[in-house]
VOPAGU-2260 file (C-alpha; in pm, 1 decimal, decimal comma):
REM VOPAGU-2260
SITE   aa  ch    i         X         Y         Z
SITE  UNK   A    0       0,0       0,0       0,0
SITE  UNK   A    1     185,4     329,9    -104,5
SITE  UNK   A    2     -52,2     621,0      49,3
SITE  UNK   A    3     184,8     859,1    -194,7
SITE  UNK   A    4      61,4     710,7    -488,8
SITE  UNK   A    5    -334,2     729,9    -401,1
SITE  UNK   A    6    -476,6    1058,3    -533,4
SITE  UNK   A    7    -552,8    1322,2    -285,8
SITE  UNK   A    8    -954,4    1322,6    -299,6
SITE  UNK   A    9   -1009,3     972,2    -380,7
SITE  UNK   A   10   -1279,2     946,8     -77,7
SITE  UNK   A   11   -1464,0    1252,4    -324,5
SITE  UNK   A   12   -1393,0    1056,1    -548,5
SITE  UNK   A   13   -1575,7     734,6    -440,9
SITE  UNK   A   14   -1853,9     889,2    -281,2
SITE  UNK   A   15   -1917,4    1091,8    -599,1
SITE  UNK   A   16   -1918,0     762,1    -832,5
SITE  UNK   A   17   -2116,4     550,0    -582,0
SITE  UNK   A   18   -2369,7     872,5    -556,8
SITE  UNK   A   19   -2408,1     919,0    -929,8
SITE  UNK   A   20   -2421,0     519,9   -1035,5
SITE  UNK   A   21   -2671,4     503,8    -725,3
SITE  UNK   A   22   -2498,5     233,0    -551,9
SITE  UNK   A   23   -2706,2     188,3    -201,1
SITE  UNK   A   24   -2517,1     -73,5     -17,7
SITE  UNK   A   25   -2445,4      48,4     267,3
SITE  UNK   A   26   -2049,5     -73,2     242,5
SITE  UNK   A   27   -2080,3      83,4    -168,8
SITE  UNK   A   28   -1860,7     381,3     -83,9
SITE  UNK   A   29   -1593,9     252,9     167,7
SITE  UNK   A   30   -1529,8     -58,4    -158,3
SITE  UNK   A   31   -1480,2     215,7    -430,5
SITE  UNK   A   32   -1219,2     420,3    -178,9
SITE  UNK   A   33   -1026,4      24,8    -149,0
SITE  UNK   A   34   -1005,9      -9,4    -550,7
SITE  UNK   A   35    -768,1     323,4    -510,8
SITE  UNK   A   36    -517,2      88,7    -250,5
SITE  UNK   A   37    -507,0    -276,0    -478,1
SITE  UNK   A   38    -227,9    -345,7    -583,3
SITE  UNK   A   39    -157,5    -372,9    -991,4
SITE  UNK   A   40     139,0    -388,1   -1218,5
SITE  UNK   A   41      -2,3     -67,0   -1415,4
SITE  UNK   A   42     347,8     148,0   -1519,6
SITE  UNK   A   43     263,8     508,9   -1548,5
SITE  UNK   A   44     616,1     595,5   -1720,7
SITE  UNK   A   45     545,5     241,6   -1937,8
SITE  UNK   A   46     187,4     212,1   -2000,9
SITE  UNK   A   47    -111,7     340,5   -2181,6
SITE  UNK   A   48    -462,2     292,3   -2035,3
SITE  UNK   A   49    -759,2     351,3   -2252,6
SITE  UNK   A   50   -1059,8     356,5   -2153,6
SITE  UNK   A   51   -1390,1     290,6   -2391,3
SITE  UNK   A   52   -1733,5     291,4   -2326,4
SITE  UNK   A   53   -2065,2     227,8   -2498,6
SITE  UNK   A   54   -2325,2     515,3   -2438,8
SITE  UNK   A   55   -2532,5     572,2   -2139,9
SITE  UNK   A   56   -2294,1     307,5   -1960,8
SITE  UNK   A   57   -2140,6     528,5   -1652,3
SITE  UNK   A   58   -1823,5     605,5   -1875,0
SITE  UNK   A   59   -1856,1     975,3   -1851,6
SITE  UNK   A   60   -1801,5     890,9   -1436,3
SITE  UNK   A   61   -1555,8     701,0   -1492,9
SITE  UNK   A   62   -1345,7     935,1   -1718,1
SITE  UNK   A   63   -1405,1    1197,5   -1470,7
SITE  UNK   A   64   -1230,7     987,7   -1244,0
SITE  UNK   A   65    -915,3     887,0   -1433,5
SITE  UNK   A   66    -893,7    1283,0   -1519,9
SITE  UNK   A   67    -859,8    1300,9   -1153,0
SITE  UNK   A   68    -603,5    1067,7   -1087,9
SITE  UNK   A   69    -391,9     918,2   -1432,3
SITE  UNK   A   70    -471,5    1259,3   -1562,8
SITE  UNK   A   71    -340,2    1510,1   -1331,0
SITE  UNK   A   72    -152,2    1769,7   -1313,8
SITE  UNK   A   73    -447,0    1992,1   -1458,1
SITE  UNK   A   74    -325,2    2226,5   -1750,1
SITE  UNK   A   75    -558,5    2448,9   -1843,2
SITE  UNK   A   76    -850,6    2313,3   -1944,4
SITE  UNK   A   77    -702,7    1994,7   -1993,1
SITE  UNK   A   78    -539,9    1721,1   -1803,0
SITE  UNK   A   79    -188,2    1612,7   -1890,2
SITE  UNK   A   80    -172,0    1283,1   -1862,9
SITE  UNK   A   81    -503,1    1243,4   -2072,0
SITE  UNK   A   82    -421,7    1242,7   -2452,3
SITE  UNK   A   83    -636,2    1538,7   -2634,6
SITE  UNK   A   84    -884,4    1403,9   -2866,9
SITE  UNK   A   85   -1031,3    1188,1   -2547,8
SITE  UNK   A   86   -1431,4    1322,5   -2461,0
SITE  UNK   A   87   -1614,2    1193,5   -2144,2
SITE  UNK   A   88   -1939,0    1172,2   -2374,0
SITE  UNK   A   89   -1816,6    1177,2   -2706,3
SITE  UNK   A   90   -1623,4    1016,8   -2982,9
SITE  UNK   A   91   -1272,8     985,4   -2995,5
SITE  UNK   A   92   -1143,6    1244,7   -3156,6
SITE  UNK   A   93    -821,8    1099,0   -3360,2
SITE  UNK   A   94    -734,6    1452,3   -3560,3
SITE  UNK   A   95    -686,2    1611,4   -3211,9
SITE  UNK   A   96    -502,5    1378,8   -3107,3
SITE  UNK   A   97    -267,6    1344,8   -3354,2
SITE  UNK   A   98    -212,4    1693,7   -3400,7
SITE  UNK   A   99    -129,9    1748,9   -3060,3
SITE  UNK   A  100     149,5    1434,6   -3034,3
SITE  UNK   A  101     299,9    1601,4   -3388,0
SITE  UNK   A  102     307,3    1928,8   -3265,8
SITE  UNK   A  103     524,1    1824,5   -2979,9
SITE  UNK   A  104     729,2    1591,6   -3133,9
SITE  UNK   A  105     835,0    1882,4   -3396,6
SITE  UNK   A  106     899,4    2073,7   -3051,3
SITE  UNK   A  107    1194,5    1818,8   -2997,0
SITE  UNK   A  108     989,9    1588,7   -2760,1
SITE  UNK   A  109    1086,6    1249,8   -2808,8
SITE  UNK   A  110     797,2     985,4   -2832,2
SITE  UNK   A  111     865,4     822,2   -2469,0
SITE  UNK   A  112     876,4    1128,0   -2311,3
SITE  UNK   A  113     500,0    1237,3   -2444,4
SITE  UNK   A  114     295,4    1299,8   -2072,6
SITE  UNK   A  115      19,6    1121,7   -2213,6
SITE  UNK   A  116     -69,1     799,6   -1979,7
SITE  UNK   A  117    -448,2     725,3   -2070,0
SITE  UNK   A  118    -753,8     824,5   -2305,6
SITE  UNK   A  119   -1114,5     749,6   -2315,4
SITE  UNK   A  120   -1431,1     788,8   -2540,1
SITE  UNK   A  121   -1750,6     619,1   -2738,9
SITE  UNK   A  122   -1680,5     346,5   -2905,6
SITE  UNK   A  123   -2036,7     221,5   -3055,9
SITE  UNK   A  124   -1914,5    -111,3   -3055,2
SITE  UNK   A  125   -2222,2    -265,3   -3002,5
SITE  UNK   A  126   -2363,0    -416,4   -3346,8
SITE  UNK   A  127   -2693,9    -190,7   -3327,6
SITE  UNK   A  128   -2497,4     119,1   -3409,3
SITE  UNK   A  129   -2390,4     -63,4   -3732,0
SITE  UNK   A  130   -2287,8     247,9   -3965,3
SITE  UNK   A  131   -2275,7     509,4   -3683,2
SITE  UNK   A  132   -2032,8     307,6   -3481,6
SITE  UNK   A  133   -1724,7     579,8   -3382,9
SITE  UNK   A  134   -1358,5     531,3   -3622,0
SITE  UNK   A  135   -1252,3     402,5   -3276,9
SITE  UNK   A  136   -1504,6     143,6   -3259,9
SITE  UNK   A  137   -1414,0      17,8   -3614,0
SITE  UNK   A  138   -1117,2     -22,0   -3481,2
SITE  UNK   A  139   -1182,8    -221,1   -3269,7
């Protein structure tokens, strides 16, 4: 257990996901706040989380959630470790992001040192969305 590592507010955190998803059990909150302590092999300087969701699935919560942990520090608007082009309830935007890793790779960044550590978006997998299915859900 490495209290360092946990992000700051992840009792907010919990309480706001269990609140939103409408999770009544009356332990629903203090299991959320113990999925911030397990232990995994995730490598933020190695690895690459992303995160898709079908619509009207909780995914917008749970993007809000890896903005405020994988994705901090907060730059602006945006999150730095969350690659641009990534929408809490939208498509994946793959112009955006590409533009963005470009532009700082012409800046002299080299590709292992890009901050991004996760993205997330619609997918559309499902078969019902057939021809509106997202470019990411293609993909996939």
């Amino acid at each position: 257990r490495n209290n360092a590592k946990v992000s700051p507010n992840y009792k907010e955190i919990a309480a706001s996901v269990a609140s939103k998803w409408n999770l009544t059990a009356p332990n629903a909150v203090e299991l959320l706040e113990k999925q911030f302590y397990k232990e995994n092999d995730w490598d933020p300087k190695r690895d690459f989380f992303h995160f898709h969701h079908l619509y009207k699935s909780g995914g917008t919560s749970m993007s809000g959630v890896i903005d405020k942990t994988i994705g901090l520090p907060r730059k602006g608007k945006n999150f730095e470790g969350v690659l641009p082009g990534s929408y809490p309830s939208g498509d994946f935007n793959h112009e955006e992001a590409l533009e963005d890793i470009n532009r700082l790779l012409k800046q002299g960044m080299k590709r292992e040192e890009l901050p991004y550590r996760a993205s997330y978006a619609h997918t559309g997998l499902r078969p019902v969305y057939g021809p509106e299915k997202t470019r990411t859900g293609e993909f996939f």
